[in-house]
PDB file as gemmi writes it, atoms N, CA and C in Angstrom:
CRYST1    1.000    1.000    1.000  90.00  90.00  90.00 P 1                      
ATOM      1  N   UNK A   1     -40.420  13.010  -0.745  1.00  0.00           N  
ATOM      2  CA  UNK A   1     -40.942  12.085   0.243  1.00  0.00           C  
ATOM      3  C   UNK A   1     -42.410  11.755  -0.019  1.00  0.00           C  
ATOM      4  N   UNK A   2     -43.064  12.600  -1.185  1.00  0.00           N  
ATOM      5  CA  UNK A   2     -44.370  12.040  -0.491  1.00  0.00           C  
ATOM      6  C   UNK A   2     -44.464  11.337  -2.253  1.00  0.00           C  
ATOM      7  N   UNK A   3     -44.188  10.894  -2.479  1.00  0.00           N  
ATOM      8  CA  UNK A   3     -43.550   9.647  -3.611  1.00  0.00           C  
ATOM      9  C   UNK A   3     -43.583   8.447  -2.617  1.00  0.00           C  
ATOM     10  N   UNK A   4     -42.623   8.520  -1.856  1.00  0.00           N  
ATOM     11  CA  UNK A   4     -42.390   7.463  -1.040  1.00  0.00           C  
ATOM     12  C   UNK A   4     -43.684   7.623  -0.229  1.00  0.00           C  
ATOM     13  N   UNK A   5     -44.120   7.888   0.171  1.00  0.00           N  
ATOM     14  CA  UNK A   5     -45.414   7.671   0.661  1.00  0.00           C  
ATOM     15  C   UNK A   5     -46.664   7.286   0.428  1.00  0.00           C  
ATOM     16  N   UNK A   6     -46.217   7.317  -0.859  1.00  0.00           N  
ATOM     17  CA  UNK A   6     -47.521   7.328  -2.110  1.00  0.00           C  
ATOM     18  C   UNK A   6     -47.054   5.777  -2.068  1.00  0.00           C  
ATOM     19  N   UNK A   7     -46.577   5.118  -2.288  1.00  0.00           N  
ATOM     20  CA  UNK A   7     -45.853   3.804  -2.156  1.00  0.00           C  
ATOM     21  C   UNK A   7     -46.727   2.946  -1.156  1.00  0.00           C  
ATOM     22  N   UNK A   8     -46.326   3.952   0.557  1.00  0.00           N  
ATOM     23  CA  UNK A   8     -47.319   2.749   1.184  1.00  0.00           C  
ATOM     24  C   UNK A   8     -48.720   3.250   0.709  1.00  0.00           C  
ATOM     25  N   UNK A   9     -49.652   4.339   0.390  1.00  0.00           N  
ATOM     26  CA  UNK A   9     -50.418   4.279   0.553  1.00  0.00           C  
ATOM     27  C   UNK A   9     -51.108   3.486  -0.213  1.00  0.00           C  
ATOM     28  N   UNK A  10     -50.368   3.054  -1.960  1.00  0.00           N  
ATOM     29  CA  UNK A  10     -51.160   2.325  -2.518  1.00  0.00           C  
ATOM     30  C   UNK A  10     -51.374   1.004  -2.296  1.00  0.00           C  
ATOM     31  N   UNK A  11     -49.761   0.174  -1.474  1.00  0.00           N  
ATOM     32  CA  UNK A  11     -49.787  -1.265  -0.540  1.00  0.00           C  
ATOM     33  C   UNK A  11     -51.358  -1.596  -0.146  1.00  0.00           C  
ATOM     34  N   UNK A  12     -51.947  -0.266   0.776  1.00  0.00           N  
ATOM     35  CA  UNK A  12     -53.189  -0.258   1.394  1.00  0.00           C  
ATOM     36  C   UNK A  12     -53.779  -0.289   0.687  1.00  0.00           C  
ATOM     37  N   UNK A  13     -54.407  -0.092  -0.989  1.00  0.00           N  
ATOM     38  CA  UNK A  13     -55.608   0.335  -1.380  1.00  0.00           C  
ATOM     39  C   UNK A  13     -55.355  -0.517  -2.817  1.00  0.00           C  
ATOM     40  N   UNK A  14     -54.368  -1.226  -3.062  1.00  0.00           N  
ATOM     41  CA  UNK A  14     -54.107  -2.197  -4.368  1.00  0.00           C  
ATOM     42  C   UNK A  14     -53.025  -3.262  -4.150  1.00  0.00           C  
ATOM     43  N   UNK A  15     -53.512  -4.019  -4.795  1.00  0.00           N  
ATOM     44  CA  UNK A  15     -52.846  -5.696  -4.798  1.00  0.00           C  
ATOM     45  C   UNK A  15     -51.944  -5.426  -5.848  1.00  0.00           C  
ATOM     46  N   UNK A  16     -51.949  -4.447  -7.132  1.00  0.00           N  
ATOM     47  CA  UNK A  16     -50.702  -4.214  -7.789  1.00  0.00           C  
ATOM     48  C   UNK A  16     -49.342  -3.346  -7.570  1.00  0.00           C  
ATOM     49  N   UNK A  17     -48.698  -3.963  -8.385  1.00  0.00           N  
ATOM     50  CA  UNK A  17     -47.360  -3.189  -7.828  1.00  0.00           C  
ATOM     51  C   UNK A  17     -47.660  -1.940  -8.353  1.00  0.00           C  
ATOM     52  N   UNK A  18     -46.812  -0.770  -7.627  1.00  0.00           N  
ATOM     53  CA  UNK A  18     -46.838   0.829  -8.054  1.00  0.00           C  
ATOM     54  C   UNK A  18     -45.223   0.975  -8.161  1.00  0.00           C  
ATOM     55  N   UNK A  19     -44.517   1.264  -9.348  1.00  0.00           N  
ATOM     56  CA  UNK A  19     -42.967   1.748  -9.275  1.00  0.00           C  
ATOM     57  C   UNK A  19     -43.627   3.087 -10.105  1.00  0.00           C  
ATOM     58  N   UNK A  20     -42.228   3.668  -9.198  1.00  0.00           N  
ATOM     59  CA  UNK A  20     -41.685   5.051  -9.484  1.00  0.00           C  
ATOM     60  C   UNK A  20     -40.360   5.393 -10.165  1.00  0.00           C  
ATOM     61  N   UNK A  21     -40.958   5.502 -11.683  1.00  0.00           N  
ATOM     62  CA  UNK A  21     -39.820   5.934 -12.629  1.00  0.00           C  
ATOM     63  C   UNK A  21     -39.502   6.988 -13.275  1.00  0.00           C  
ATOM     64  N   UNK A  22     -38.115   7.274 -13.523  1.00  0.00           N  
ATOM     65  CA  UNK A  22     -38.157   8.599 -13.886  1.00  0.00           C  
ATOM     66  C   UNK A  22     -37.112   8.236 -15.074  1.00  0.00           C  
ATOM     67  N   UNK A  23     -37.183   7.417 -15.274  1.00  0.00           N  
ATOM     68  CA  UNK A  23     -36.250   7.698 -16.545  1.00  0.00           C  
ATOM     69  C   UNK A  23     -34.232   7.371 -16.242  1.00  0.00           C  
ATOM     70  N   UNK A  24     -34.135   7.552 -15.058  1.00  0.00           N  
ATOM     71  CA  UNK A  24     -32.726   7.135 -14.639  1.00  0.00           C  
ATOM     72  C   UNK A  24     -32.511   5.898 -13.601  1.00  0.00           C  
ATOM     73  N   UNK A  25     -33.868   6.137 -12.697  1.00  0.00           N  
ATOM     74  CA  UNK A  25     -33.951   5.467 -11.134  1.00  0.00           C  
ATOM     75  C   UNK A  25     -35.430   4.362 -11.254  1.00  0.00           C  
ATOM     76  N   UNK A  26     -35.215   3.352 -10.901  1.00  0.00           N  
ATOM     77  CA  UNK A  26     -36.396   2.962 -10.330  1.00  0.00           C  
ATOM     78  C   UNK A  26     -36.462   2.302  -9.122  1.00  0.00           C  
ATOM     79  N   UNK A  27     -38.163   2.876  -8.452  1.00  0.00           N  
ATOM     80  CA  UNK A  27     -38.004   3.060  -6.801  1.00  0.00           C  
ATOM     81  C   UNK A  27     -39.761   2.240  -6.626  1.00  0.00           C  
ATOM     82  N   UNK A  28     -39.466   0.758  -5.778  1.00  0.00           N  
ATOM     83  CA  UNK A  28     -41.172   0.315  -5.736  1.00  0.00           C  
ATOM     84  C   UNK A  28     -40.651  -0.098  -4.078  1.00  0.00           C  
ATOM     85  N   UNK A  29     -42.008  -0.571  -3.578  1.00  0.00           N  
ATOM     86  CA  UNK A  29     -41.915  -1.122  -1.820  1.00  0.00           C  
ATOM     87  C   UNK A  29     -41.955  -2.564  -2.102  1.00  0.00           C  
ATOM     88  N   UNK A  30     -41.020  -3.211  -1.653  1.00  0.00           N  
ATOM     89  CA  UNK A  30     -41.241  -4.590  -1.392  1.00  0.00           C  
ATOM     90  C   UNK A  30     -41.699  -5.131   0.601  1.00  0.00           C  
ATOM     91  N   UNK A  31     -42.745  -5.723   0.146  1.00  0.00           N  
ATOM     92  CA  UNK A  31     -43.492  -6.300   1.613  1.00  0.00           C  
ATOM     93  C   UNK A  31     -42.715  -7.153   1.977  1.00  0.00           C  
ATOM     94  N   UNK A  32     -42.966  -7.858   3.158  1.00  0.00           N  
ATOM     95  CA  UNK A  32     -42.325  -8.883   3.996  1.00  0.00           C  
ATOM     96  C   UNK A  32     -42.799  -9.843   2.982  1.00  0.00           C  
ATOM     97  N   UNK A  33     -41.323 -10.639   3.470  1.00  0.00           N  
ATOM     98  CA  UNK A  33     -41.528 -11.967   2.427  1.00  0.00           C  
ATOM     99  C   UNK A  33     -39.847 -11.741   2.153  1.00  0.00           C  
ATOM    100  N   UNK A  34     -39.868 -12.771   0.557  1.00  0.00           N  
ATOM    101  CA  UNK A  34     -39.291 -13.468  -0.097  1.00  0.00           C  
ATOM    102  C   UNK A  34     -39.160 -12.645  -1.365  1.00  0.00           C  
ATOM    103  N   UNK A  35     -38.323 -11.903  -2.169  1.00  0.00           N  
ATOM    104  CA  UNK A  35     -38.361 -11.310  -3.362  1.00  0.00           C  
ATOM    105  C   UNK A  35     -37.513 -11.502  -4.351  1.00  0.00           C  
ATOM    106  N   UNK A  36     -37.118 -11.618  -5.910  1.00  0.00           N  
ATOM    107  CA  UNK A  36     -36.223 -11.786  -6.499  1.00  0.00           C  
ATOM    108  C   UNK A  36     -36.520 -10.754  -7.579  1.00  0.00           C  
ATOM    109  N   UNK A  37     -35.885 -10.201  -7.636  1.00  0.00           N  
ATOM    110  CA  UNK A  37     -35.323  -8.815  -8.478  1.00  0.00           C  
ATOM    111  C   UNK A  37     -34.766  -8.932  -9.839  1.00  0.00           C  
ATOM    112  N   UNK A  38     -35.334  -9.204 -10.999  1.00  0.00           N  
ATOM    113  CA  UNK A  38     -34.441  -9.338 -12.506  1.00  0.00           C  
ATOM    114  C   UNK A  38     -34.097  -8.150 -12.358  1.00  0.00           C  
ATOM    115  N   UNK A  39     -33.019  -8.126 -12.415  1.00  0.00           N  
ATOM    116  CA  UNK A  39     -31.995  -6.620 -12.623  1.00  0.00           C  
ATOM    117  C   UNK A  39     -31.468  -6.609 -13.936  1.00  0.00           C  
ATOM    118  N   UNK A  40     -31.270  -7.497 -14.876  1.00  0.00           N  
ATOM    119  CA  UNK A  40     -30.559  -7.412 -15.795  1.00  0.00           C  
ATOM    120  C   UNK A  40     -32.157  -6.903 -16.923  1.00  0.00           C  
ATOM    121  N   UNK A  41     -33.344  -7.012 -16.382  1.00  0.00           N  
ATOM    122  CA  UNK A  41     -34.234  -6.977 -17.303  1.00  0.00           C  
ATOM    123  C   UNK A  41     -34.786  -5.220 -17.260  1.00  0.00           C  
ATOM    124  N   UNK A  42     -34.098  -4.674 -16.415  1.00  0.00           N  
ATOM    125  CA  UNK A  42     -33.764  -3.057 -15.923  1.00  0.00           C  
ATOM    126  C   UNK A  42     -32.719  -2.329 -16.344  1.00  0.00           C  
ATOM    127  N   UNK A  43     -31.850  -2.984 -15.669  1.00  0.00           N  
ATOM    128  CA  UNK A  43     -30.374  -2.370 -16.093  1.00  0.00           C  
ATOM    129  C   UNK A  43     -29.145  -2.957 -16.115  1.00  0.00           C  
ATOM    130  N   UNK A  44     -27.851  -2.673 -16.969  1.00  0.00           N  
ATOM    131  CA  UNK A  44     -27.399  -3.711 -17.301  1.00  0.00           C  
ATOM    132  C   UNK A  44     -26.356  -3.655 -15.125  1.00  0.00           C  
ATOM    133  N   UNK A  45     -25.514  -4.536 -15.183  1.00  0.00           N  
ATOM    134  CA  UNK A  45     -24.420  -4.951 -13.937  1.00  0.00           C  
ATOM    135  C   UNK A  45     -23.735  -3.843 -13.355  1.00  0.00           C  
ATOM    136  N   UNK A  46     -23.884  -3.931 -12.331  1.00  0.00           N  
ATOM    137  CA  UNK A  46     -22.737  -3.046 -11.099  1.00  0.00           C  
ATOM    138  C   UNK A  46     -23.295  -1.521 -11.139  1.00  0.00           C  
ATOM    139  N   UNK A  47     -24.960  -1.728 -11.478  1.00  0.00           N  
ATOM    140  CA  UNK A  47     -25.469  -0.423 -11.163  1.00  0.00           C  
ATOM    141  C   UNK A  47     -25.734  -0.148  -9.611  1.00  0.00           C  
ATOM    142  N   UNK A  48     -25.962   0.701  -9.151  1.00  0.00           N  
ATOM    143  CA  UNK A  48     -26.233   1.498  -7.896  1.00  0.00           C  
ATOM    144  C   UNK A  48     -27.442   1.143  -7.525  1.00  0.00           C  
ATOM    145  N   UNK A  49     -27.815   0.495  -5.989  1.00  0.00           N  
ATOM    146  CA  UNK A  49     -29.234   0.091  -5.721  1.00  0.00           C  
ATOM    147  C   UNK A  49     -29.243   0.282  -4.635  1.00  0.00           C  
ATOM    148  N   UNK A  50     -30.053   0.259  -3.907  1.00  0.00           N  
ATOM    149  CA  UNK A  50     -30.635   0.340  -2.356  1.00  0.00           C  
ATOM    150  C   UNK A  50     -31.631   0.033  -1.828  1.00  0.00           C  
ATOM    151  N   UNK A  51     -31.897  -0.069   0.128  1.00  0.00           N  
ATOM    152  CA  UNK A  51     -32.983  -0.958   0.489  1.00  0.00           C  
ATOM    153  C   UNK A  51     -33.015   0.180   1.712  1.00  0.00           C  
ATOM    154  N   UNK A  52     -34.055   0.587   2.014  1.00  0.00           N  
ATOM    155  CA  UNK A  52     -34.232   1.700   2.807  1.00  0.00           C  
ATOM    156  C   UNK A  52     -35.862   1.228   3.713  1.00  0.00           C  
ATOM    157  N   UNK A  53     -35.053   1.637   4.875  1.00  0.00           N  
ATOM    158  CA  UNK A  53     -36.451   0.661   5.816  1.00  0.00           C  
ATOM    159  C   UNK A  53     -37.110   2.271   6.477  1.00  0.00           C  
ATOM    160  N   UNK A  54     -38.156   2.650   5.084  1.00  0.00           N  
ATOM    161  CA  UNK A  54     -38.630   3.497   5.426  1.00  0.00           C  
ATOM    162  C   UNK A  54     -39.881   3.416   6.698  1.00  0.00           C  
ATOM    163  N   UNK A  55     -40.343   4.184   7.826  1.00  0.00           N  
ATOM    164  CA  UNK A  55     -41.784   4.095   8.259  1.00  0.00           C  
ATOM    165  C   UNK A  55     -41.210   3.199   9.449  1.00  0.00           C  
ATOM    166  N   UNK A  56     -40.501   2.496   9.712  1.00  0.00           N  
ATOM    167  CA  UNK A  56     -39.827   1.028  10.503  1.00  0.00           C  
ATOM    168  C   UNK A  56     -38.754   0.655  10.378  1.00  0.00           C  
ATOM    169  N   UNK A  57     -38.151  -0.140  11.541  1.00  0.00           N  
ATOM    170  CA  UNK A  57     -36.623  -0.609  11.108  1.00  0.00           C  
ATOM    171  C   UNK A  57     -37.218  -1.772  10.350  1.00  0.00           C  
ATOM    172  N   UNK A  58     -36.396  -2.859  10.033  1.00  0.00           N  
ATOM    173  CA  UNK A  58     -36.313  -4.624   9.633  1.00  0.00           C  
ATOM    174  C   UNK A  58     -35.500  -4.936  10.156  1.00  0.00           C  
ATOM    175  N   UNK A  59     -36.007  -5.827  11.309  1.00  0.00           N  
ATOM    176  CA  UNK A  59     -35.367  -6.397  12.075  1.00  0.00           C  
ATOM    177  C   UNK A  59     -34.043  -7.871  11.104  1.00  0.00           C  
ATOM    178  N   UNK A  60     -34.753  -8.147  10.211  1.00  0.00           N  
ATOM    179  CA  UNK A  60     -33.993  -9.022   9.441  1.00  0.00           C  
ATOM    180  C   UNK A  60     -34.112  -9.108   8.137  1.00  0.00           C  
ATOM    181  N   UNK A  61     -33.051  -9.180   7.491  1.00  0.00           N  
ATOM    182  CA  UNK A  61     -33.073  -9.000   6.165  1.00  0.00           C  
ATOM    183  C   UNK A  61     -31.822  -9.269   5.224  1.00  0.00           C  
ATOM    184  N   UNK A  62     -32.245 -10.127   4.870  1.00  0.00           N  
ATOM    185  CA  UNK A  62     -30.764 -11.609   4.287  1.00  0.00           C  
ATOM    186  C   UNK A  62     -31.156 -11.492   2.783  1.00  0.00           C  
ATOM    187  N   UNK A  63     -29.991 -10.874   2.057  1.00  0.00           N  
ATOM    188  CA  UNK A  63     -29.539 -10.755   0.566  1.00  0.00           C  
ATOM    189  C   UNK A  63     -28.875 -11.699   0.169  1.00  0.00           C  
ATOM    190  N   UNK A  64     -29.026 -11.808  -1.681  1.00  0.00           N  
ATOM    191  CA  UNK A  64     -27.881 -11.995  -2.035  1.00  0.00           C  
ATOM    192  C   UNK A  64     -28.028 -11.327  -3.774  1.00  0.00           C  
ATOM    193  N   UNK A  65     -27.030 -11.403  -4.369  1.00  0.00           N  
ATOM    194  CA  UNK A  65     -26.526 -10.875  -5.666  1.00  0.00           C  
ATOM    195  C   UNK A  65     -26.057  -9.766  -5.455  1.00  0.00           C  
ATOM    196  N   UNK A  66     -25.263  -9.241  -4.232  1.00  0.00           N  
ATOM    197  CA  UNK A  66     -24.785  -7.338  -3.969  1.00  0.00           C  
ATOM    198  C   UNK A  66     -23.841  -7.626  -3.917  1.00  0.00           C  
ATOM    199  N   UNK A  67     -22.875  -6.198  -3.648  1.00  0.00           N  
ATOM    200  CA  UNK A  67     -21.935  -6.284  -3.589  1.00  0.00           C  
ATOM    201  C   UNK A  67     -21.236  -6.397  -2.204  1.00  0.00           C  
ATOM    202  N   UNK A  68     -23.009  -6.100  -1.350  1.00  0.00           N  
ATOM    203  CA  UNK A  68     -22.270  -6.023  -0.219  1.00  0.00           C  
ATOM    204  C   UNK A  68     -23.769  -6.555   0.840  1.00  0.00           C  
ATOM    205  N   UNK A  69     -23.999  -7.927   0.281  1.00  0.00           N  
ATOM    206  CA  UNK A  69     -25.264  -8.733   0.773  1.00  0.00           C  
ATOM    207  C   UNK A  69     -25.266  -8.508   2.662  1.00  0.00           C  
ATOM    208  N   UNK A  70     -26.727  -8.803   2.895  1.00  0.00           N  
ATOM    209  CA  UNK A  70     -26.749  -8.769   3.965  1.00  0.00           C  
ATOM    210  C   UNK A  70     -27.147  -9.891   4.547  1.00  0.00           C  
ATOM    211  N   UNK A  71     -27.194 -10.269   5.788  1.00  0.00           N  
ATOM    212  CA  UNK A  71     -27.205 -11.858   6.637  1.00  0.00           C  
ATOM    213  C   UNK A  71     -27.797 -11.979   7.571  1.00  0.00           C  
ATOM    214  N   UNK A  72     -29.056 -12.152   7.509  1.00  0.00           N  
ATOM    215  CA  UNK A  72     -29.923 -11.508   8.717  1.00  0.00           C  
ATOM    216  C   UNK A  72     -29.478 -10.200   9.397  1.00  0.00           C  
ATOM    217  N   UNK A  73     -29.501  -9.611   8.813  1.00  0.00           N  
ATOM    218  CA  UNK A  73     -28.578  -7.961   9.775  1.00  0.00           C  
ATOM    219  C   UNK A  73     -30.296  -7.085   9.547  1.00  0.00           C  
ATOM    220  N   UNK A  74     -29.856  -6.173  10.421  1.00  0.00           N  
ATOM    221  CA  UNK A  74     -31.150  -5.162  11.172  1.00  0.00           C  
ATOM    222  C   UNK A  74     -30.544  -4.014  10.250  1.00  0.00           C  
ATOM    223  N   UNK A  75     -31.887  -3.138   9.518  1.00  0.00           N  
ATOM    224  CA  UNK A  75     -31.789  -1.901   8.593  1.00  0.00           C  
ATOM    225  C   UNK A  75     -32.451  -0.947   9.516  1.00  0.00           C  
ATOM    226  N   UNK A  76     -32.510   0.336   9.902  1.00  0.00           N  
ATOM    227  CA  UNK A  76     -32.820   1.133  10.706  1.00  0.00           C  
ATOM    228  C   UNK A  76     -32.049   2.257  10.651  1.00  0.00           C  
ATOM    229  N   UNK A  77     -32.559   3.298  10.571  1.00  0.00           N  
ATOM    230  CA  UNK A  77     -32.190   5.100   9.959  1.00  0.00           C  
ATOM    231  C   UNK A  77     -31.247   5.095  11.529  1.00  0.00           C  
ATOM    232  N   UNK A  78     -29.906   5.590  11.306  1.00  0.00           N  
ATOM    233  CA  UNK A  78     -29.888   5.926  12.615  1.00  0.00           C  
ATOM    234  C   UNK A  78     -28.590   4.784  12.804  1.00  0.00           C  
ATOM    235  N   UNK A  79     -28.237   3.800  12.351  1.00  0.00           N  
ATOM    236  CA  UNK A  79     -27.677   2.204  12.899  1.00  0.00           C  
ATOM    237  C   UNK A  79     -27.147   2.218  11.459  1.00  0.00           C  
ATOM    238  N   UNK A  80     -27.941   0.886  10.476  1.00  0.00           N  
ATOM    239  CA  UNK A  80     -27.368   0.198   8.916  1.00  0.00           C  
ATOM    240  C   UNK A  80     -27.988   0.940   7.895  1.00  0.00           C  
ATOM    241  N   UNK A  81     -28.110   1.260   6.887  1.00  0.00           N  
ATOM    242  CA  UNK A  81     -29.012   1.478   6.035  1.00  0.00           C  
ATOM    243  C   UNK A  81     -28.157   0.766   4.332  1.00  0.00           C  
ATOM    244  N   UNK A  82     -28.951   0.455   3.382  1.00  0.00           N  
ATOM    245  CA  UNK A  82     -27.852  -0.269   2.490  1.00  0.00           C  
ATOM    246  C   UNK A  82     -28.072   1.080   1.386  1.00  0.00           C  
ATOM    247  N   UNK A  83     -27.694   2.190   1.279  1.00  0.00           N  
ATOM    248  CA  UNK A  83     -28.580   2.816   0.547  1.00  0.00           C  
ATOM    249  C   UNK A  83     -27.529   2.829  -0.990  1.00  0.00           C  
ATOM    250  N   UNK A  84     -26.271   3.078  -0.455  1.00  0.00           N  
ATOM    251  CA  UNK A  84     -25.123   2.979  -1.544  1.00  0.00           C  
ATOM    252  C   UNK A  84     -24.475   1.266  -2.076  1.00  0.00           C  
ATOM    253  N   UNK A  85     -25.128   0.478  -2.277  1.00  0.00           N  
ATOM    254  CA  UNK A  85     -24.877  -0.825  -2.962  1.00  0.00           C  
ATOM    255  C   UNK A  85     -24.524  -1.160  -4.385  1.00  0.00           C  
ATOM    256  N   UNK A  86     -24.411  -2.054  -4.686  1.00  0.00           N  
ATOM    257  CA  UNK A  86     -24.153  -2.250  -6.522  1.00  0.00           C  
ATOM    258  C   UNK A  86     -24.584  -4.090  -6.615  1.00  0.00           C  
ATOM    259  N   UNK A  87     -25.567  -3.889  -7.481  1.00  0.00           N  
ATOM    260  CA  UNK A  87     -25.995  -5.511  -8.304  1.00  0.00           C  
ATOM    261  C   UNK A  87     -25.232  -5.456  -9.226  1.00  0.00           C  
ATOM    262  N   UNK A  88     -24.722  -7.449  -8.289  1.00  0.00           N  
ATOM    263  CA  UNK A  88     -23.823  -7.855  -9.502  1.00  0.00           C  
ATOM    264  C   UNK A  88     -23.866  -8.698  -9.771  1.00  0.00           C  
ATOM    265  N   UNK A  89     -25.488  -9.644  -9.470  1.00  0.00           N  
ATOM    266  CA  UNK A  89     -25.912 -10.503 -10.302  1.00  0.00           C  
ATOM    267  C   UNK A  89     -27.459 -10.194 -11.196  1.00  0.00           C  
ATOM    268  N   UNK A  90     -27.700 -10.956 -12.390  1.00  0.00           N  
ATOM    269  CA  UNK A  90     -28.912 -10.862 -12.876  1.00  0.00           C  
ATOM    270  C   UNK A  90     -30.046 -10.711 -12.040  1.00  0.00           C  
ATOM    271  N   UNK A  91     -29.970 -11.413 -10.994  1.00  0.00           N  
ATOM    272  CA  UNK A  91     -31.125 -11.481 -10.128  1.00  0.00           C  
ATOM    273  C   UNK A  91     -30.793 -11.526  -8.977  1.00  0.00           C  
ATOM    274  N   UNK A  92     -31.065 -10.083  -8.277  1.00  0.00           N  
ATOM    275  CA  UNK A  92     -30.685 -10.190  -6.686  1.00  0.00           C  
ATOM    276  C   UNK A  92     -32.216 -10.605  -5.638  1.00  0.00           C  
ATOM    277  N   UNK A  93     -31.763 -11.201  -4.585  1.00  0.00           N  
ATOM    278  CA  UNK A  93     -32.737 -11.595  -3.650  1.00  0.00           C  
ATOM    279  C   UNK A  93     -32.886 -11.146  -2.634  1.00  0.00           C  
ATOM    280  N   UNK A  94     -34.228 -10.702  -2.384  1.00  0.00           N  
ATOM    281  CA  UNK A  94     -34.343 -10.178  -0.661  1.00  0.00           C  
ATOM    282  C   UNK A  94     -35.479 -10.903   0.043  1.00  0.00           C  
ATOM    283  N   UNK A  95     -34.746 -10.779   1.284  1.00  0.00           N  
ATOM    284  CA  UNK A  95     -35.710 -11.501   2.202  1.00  0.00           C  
ATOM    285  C   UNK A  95     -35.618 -10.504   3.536  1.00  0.00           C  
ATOM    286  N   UNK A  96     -37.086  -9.930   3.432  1.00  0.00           N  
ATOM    287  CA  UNK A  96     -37.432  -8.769   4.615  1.00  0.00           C  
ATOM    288  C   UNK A  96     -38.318  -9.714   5.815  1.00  0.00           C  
ATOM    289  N   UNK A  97     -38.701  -9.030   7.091  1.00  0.00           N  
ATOM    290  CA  UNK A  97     -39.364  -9.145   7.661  1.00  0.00           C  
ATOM    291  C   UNK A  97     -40.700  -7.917   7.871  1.00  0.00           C  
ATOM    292  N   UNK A  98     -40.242  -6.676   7.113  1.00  0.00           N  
ATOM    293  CA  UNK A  98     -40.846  -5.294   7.589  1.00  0.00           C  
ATOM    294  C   UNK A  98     -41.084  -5.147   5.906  1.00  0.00           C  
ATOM    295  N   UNK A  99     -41.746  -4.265   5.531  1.00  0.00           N  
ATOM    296  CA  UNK A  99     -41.625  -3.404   4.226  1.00  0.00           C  
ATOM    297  C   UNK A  99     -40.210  -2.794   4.056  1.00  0.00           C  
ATOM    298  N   UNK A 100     -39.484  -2.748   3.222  1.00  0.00           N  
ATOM    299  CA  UNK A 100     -38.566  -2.180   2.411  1.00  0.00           C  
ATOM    300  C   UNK A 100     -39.129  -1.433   0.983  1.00  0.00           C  
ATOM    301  N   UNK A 101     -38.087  -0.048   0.949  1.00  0.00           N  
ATOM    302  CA  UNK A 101     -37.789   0.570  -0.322  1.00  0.00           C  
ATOM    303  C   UNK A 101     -37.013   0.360  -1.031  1.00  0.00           C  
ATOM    304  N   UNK A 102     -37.298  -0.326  -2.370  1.00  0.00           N  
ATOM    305  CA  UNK A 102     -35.838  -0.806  -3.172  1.00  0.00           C  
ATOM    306  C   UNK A 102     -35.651   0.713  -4.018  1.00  0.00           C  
ATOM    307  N   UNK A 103     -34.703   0.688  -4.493  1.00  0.00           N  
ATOM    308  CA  UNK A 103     -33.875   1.575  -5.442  1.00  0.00           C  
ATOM    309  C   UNK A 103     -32.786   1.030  -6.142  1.00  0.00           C  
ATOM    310  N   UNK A 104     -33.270   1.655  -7.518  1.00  0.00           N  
ATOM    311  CA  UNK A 104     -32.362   0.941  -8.546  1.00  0.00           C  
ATOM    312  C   UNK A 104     -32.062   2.152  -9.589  1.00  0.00           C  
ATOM    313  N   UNK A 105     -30.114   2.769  -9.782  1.00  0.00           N  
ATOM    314  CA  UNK A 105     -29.816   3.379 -11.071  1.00  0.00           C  
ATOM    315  C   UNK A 105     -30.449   2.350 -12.223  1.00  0.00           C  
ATOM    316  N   UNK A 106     -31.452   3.446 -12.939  1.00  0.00           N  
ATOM    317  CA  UNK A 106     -31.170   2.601 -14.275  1.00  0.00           C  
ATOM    318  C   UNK A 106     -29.771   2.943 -15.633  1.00  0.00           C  
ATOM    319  N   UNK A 107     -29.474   3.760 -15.387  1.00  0.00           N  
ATOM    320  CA  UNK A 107     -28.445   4.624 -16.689  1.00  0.00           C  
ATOM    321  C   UNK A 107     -27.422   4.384 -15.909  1.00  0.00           C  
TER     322      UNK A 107                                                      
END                                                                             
């Protein structure tokens, strides 16, 4: 957890992105907004990914390229969480209202 924490803290203190890789997984925070994800430039199709509304729920948050997109639907520990998903296009899209944790199998 304190990986994931390290996440927001750098949001606060840098304008660059910070991912967390280990060699199998990669794990960065995407802010509110609009995002598009090259997945194929990571890992190849129908790997394992997730969106985890750490710190806050997201009240809204409309996908697409999953296997199991979301449509304005609410993420919140407790209620939805997408944590077990699969990209199954080159480029998946998110659109948050809150900060999100993406996660991506790379292997």
């Amino acid at each position: 957890m304190a990986a994931i924490d390290t996440l927001f803290w750098w949001k606060s203190h840098s304008a660059m992105q910070l991912y967390l890789w280990n060699g199998q997984s990669l794990v960065f925070l995407l802010d509110k907004g609009c995002h598009a994800i090259a997945v194929d430039s990571f890992c190849s199709e129908k790997k394992q990914c997730g969106l985890l509304p750490i710190g806050a729920p997201c009240e809204h948050v409309t996908t697409t390229g999953l296997k199991w997109n979301l449509r304005n639907q609410r993420l919140r520990f407790g209620e939805l969480i997408s944590s077990s998903n699969q990209c199954l296009e080159e480029v998946v899209t998110i659109e948050t209202d809150s900060p999100l944790v993406w996660t991506m199998e790379l292997t």
